[in-house]
C-alpha positions in Angstrom: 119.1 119.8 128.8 115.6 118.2 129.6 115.0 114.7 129.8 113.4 115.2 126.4 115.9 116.6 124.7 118.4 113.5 125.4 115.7 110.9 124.1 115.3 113.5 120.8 118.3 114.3 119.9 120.7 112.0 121.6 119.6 108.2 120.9 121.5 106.1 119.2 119.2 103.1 118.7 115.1 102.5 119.2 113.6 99.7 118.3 109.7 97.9 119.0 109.8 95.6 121.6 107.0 93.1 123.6 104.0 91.6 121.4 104.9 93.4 118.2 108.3 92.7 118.3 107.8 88.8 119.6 105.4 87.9 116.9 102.5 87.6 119.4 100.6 90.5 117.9 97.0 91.0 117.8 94.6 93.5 116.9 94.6 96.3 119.3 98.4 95.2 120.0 99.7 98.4 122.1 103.5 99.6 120.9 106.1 99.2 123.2 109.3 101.1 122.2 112.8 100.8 123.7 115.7 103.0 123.1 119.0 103.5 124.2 120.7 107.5 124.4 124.1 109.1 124.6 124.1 111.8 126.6 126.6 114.1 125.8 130.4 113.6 128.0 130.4 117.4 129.3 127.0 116.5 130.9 128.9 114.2 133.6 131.7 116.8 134.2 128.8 118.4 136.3 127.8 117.7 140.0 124.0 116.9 138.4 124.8 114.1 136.3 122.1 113.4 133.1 119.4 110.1 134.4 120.2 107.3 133.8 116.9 106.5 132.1 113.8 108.0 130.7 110.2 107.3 130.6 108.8 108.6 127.5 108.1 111.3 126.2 105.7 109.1 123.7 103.7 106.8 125.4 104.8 102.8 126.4 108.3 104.2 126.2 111.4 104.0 127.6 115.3 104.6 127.3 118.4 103.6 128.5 121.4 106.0 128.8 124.2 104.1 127.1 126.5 103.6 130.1 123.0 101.8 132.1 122.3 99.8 129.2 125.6 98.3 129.1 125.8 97.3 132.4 122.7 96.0 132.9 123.4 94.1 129.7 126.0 92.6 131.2 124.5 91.2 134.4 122.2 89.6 131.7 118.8 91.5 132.1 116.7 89.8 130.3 114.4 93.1 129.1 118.0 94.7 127.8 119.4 92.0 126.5 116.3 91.2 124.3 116.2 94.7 123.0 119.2 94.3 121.2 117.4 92.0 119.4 114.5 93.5 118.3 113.4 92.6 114.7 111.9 95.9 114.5 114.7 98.7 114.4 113.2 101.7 114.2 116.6 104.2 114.7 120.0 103.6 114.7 123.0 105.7 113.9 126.6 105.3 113.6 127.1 104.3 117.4 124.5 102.3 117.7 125.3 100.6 114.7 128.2 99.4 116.8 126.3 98.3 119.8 124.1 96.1 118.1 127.5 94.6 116.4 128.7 94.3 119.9 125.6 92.4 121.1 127.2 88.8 121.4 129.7 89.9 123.7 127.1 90.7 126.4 125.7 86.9 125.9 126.7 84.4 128.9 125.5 81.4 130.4 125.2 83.7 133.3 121.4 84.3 131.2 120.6 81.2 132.5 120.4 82.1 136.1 118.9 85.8 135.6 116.3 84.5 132.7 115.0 81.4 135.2 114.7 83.8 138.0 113.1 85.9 136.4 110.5 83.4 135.4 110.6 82.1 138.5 109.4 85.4 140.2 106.5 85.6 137.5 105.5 82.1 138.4 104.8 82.7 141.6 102.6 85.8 140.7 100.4 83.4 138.4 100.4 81.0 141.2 99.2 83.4 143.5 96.9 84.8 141.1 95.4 81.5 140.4 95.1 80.4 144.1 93.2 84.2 144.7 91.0 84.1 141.3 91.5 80.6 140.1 92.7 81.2 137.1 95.6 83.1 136.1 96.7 86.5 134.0 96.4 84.6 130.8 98.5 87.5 128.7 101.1 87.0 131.3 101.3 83.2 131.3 102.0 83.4 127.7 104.7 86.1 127.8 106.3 83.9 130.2 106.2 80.2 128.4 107.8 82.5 125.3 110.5 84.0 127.7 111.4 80.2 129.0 111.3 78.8 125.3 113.9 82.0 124.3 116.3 81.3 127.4 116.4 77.4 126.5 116.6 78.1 122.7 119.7 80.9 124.1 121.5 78.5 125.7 121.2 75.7 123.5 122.1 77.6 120.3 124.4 80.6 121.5 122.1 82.8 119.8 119.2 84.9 120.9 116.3 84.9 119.2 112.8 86.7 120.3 110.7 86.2 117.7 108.6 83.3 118.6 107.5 81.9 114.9 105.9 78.3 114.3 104.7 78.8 118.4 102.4 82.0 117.5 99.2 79.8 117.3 99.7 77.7 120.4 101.2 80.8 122.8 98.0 82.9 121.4 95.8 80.1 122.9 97.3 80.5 126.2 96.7 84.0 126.0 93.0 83.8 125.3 92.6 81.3 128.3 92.0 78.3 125.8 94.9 76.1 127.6 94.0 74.5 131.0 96.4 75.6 133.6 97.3 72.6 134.7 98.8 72.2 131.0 100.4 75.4 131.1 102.1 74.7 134.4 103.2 71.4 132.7 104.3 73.5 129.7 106.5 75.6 132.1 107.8 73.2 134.3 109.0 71.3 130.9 110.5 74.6 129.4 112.4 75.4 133.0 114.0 71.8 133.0 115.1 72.0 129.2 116.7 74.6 129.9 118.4 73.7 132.9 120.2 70.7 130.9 121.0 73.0 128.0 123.0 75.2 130.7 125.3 72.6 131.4 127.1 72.0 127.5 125.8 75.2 126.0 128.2 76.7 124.1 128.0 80.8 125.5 131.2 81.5 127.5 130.6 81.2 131.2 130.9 85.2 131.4 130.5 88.6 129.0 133.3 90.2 127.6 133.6 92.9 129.5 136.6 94.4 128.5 135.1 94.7 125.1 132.3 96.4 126.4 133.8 98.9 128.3 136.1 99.7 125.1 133.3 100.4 123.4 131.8 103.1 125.6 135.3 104.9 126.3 134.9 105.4 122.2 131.7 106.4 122.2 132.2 109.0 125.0 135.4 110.4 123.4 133.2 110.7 120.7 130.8 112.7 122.2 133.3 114.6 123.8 135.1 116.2 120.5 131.5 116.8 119.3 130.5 119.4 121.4 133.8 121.1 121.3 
């Protein structure tokens, strides 16, 4: 079975994810899609176990197998854990149906540590970018004030929430360079210390519920199993 055939026939869930799905869309907006596949149980009873990803086939995709997914859901990914929470489903079945039901138990405060680092990592690339060209990657600057407003607005609320709404107009300003930097960096700086305070009473449990999780997959693999029997 090709890499191909697991994303055709075998995912459970696909949805749009990055401008279209953040509500930063423009003209000429390219179409990122996400998915997550079950590749069927007999496949890991073999030496040559099925990836555990897979770019494409279309193009500006990308899948999860379900067992990846989960764990990287779990550590708090920020990529993964913002896919189950696209507004734009575009398939689901039965068993993915229940993974998107299950996508509170992956939520944590442990976000807070993998979200900021995240930014963190993509601040110093606009730094650098800045201090080589003097100004920054303007797309990216955006993308990153809306993944520090989602993190604070995560771990104020419990609830995660990607779609970026009244802020369209003043992130799309970023984006076409319209914002001094030295505001933006304000902007950030701002957005990183909100939600460090938030952190400290938000109302996520301090860890995922991992036993849930895992219950969850030993279903959907038993499942698998009796289907290709």
């Amino acid at each position: 079975m090709t890499s191909t055939d697991l994303v055709r026939d075998h995912t459970i869930y696909s949805c749009v994810m990055g401008s279209r799905a953040f509500g930063l869309d423009t003209e000429g907006s390219d179409t990122d899609r996400r998915g997550v596949f079950l590749a069927p149980t007999p496949l890991f009873w073999r030496f040559d176990k099925p990836p555990a990803h897979v770019e494409g086939p279309g193009e500006e995709q990308f899948s999860w197998e379900l067992e990846r997914f989960c764990e990287l859901a779990l550590r708090a990914n920020p990529n993964v854990l913002e896919c189950l929470h696209s507004p734009v489903v575009e398939h689901i079945d039965d068993i993915g149906r229940e993974l998107v039901a299950l996508r509170e138990a992956f939520l944590s405060r442990q976000a807070h540590q993998t979200f900021v680092r995240y930014a963190g990592g993509q601040r110093r690339k606009l730094d650098a970018d800045v201090r080589q060209y003097g100004e920054p990657r303007w797309k990216h600057a955006m993308h990153l004030l809306r993944l520090l407003m989602s993190c604070r607005d995560l771990l104020r609320t419990g609830e995660l929430t990607i779609h970026v709404g009244d802020e369209r107009e003043r992130l799309l300003a970023v984006k076409r360079g319209e914002v001094p930097w030295p505001e933006v960096e304000s902007w950030m700086t701002r957005l990183t210390e909100e939600a460090d305070s938030a952190a400290t009473g938000s109302p996520l449990p301090s860890a995922p519920d991992h036993r849930r999780v895992e219950d969850f997959l030993i279903r959907a693999r038993r499942t698998s199993a009796r289907s290709a029997l």
